[in-house]
C-alpha positions as CSV (number, residue, x, y, z in Angstrom):
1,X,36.8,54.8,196.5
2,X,34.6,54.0,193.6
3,X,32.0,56.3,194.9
4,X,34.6,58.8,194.8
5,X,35.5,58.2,191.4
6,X,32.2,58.2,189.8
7,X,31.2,61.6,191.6
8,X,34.2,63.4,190.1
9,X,33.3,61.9,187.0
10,X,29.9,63.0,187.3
11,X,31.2,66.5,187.9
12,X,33.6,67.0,185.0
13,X,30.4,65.5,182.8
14,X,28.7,68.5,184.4
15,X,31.3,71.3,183.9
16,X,32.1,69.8,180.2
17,X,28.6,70.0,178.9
18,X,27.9,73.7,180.7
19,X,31.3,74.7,178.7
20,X,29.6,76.7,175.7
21,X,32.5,78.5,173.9
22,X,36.5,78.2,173.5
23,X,37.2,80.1,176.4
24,X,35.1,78.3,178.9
25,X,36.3,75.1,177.6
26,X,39.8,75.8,178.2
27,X,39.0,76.9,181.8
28,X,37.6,73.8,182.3
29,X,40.7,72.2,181.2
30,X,42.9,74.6,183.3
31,X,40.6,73.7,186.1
32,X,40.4,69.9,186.4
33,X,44.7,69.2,184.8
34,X,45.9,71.9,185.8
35,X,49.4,71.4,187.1
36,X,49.2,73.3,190.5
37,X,45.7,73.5,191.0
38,X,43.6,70.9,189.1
39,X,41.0,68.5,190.5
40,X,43.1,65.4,188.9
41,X,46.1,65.9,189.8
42,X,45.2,66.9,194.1
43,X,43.3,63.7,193.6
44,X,46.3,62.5,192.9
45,X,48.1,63.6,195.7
46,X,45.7,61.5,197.9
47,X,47.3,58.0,197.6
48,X,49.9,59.2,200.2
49,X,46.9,59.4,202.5
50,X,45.4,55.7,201.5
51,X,46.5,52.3,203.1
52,X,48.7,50.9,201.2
53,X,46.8,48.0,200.0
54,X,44.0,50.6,198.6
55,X,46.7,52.5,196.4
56,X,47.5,50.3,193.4
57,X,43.8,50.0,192.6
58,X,43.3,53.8,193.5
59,X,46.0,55.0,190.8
60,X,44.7,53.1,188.6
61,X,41.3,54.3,188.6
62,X,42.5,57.9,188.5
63,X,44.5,57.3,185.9
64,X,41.5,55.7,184.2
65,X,39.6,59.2,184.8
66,X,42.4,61.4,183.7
67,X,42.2,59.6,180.0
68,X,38.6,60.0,180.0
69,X,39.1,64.2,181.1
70,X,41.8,64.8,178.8
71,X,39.6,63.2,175.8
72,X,36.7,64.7,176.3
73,X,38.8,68.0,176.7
74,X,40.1,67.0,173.7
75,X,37.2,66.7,171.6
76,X,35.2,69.5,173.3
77,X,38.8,71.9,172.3
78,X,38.1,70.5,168.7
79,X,35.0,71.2,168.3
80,X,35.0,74.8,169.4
81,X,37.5,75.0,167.5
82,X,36.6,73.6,163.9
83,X,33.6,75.8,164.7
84,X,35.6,79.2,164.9
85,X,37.8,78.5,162.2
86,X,34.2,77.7,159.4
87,X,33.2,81.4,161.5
88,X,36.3,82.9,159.9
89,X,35.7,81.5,156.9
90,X,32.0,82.6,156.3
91,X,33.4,85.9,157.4
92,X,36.1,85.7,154.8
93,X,34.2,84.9,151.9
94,X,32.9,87.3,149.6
95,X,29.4,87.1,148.4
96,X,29.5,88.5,145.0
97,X,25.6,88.6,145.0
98,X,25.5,91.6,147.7
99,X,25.4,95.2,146.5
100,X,28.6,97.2,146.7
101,X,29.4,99.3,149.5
102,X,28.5,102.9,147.9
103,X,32.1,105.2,147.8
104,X,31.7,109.1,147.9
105,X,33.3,110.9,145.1
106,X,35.6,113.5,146.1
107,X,34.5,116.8,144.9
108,X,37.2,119.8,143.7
109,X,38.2,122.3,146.2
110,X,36.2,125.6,146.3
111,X,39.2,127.3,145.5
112,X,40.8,125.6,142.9
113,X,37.4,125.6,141.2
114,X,37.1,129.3,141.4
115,X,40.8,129.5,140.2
116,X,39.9,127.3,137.5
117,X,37.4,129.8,136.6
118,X,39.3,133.1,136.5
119,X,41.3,131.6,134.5
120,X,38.5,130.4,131.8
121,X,37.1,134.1,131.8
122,X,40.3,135.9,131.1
123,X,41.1,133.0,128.4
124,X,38.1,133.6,126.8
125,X,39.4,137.3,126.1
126,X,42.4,136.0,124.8
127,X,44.8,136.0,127.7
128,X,47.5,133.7,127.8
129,X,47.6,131.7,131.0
130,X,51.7,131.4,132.7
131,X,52.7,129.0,135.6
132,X,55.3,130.4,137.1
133,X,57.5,128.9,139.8
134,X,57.0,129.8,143.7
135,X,60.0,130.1,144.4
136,X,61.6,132.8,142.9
137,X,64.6,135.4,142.6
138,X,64.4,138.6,144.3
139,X,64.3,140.2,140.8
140,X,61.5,138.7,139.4
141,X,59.3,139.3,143.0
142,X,60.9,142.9,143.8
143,X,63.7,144.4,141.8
144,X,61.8,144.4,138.4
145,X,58.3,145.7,140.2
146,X,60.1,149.0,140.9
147,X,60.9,147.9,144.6
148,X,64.7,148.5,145.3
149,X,66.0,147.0,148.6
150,X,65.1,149.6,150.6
151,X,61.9,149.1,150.4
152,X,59.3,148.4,153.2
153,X,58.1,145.1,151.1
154,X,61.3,143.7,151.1
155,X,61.2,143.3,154.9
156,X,62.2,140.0,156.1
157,X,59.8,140.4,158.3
158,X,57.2,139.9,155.4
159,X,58.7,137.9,153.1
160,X,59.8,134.1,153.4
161,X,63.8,134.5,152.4
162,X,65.5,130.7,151.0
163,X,69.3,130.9,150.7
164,X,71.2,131.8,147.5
165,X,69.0,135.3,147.0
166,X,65.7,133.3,146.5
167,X,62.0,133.4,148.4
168,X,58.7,132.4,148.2
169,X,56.9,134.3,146.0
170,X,54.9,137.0,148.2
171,X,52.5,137.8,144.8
172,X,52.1,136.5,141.2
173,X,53.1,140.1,140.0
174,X,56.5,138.4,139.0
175,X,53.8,137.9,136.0
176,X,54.8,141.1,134.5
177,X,58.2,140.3,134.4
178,X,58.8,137.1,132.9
179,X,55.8,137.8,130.2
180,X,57.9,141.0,128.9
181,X,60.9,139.8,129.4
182,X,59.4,136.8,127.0
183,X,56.7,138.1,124.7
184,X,56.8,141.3,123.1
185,X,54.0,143.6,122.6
186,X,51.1,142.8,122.3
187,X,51.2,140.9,125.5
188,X,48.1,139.5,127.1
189,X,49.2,137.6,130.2
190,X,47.8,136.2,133.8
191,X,49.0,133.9,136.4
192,X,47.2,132.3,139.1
193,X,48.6,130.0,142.2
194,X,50.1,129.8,145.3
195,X,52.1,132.9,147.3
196,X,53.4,133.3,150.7
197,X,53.7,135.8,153.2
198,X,54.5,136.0,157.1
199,X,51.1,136.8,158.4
200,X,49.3,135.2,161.6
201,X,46.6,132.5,160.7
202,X,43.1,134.1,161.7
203,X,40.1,134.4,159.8
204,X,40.8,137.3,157.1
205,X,44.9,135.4,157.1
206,X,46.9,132.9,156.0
207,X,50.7,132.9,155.3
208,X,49.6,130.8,152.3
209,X,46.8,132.4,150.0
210,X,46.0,132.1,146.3
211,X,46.0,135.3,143.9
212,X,45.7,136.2,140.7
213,X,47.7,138.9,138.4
214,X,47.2,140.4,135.3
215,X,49.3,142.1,132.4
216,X,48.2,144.0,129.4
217,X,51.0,145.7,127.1
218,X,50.4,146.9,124.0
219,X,50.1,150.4,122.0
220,X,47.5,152.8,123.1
221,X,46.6,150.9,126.3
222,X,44.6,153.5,128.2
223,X,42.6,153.4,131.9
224,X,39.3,152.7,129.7
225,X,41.2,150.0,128.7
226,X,41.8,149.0,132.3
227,X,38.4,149.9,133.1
228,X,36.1,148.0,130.9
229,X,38.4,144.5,131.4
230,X,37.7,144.8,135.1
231,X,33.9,145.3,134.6
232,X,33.8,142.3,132.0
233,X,35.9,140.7,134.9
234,X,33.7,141.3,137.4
235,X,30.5,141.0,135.9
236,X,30.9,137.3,135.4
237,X,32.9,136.1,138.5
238,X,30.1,137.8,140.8
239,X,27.1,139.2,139.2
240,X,25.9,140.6,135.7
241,X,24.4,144.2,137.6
242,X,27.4,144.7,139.7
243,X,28.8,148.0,140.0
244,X,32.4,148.8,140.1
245,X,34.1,152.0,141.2
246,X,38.3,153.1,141.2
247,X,40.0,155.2,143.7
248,X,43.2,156.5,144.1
249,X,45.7,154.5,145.2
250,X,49.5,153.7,145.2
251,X,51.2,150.8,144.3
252,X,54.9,150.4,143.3
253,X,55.0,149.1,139.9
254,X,52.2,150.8,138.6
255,X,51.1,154.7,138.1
256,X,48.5,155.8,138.5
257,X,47.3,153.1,140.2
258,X,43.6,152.6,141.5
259,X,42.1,150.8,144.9
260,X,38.9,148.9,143.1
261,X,35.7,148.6,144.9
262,X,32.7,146.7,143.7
263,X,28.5,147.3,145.2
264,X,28.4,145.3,148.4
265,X,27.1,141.6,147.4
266,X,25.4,141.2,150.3
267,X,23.3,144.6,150.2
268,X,23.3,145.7,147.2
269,X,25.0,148.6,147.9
270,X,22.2,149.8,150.8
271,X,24.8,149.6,153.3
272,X,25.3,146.2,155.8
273,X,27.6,145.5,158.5
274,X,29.3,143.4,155.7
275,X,30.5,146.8,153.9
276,X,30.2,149.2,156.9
277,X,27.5,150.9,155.7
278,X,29.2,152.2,152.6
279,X,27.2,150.1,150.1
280,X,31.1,148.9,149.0
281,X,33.7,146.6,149.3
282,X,37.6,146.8,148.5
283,X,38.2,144.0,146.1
284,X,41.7,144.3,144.0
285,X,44.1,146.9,143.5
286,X,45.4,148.1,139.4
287,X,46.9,150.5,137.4
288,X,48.5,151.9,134.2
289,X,52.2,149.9,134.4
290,X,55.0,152.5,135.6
291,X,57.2,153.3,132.9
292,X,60.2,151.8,134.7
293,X,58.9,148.3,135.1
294,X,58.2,148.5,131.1
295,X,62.1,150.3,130.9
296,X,63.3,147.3,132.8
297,X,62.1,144.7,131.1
298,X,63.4,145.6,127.8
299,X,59.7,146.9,126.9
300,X,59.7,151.4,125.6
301,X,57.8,153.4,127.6
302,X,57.5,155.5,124.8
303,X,55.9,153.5,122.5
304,X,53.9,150.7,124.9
305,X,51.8,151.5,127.8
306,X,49.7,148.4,129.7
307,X,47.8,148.1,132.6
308,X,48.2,145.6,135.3
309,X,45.9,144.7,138.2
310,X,46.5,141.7,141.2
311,X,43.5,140.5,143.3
312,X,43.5,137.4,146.4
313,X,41.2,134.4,145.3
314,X,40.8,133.5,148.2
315,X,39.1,137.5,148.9
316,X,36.8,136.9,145.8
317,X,35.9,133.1,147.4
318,X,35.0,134.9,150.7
319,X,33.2,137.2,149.2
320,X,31.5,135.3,146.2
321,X,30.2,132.4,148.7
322,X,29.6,134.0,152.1
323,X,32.4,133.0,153.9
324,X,33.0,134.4,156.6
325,X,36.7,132.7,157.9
326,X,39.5,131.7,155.4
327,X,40.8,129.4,157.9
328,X,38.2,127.2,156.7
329,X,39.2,126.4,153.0
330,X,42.2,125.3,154.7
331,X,40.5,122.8,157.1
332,X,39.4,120.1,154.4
333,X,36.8,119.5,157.0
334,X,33.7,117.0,154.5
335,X,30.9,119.3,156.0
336,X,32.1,122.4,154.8
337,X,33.6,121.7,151.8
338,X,30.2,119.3,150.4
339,X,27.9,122.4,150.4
340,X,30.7,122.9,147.3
């Protein structure tokens, strides 16, 4: 009997000491007082077997070992223990010696930088800068541009349509508008931002874009006029020897209006897959402000003429930084936007 007590001793000695974290000290627990399984207590279970003269002193030795087990579990369980919870603490203190963790600052968008930057050139030739609301009536964004509801730009097909006769803006045109309607002549106006249309997502676009729209009224206002702000225009958003030439075109709130097409950036007008061979790009549509738009906003045809011109920022960014997909100043994805 007492050989068998000091061997189990001698083996929980042995499984205690080989015990080197938490974990394995609580399997040693589980293993030797385990309720269902443990050594201690199927030791126990042997006094049924014994004579009964051997059981008294039997139980009492095993119940000798047990205390010795449980306190050793005890202290090992502690000790693990005490050492985890300093672990914690070292990893919880801060050491106000080390270097800061370096942050990267966030740079501004590609695009609202370049918006920021039309709008410094045409301040600095005295335009007035307006922020007008996206969402607006169908007065401002058709009826007062000279398109009456039956016309193909109206389409609900195009256009984003809110209850109560209002929509996203599908331009900043609605410019033209509001300034006469606001300002009489002279009138030196632009608006930049936001506008909406239903078109698929691909790369040349978005049902979300940026543009920009401008309005000049005043007396005498000729195509030179038109002419030589476009050139100052785009001279200093792209480059200093660019070459600018106007073509017919049509537009609804405007006659004549002109289809504007700048030297090929990426040629220099020598012809590239980037222009088609042409040597030029389309950039932004303008023209002289038809008579009615002025008529309708309370501004005489007769006495005031203006010109007027829209353009898509995010066209100029494509254009102006190589870009060859739109979808990705949408992205926010770090690696593209950093080269910013």
């Amino acid at each position: 009997m007492q050989e068998r007590i000091s061997e189990l001793r001698n083996r929980f000695g042995a499984d205690l000491d080989a015990a080197a974290t938490l974990e394995a000290c609580k399997a040693v627990r589980d293993r030797w007082l385990g309720r269902e399984q443990g050594i201690i207590p199927a030791e126990m279970k042997r006094l049924r077997e014994l004579p009964p003269g051997e059981r008294p002193a039997f139980g009492a030795a095993m119940n000798v070992l047990r205390g010795e087990v449980e306190q050793g579990i005890a202290r090992a369980l502690e000790r693990f223990q005490a050492e985890a919870r300093r672990a914690a603490a070292d990893r919880a203190r801060v050491d106000v010696t080390r270097p800061g963790f370096p942050f990267e600052i966030g740079i501004e968008h590609p695009i609202r930088r370049l918006q920021a930057e039309i709008e410094e050139v045409f301040v600095s030739m005295g335009f007035e800068v307006w922020d007008l609301p996206e969402i607006e009536t169908e007065h401002y964004n058709f009826e007062g541009l000279n398109m009456p509801a039956n016309h193909p730009a109206r389409d609900s097909q195009d256009t984003f349509y809110l209850p109560g006769g209002k929509l996203l803006r599908t331009h900043c045109s609605p410019v033209q508008v509001h300034a006469m309607e606001e300002r009489k002549p002279p009138i030196r106006a632009v608006a930049t931002g936001k506008v909406y249309r239903r078109d698929p997502f691909d790369a040349t676009h978005s049902p979300m874009f940026y543009q920009a729209d401008v309005l000049v009224v005043d007396n005498g206002i000729t195509m030179g006029d038109l002419k030589g702000t476009l050139e100052t225009f785009l001279k200093h958003v792209f480059r200093p020897d660019i070459r600018m030439r106007l073509r017919p075109g049509f537009f609804p709130f405007v006659e004549p209006g002109a289809e504007v097409d700048i030297s090929c950036i990426f040629c220099f007008g020598a012809g590239c897959g980037k222009c088609k061979g042409s040597g030029w790009i389309e950039i932004l549509g303008a023209g002289m402000v038809h008579p009615k738009v002025l008529r309708m906003s309370g501004v005489d045809p007769e006495r005031y003429t203006g010109f007027a011109w829209g353009m898509g920022i995010d066209r100029i960014a494509i254009l102006k930084y190589g870009v060859d997909d739109i979808r990705l100043f949408f992205e926010n994805d770090l690696r593209f936007l950093t080269q910013f």
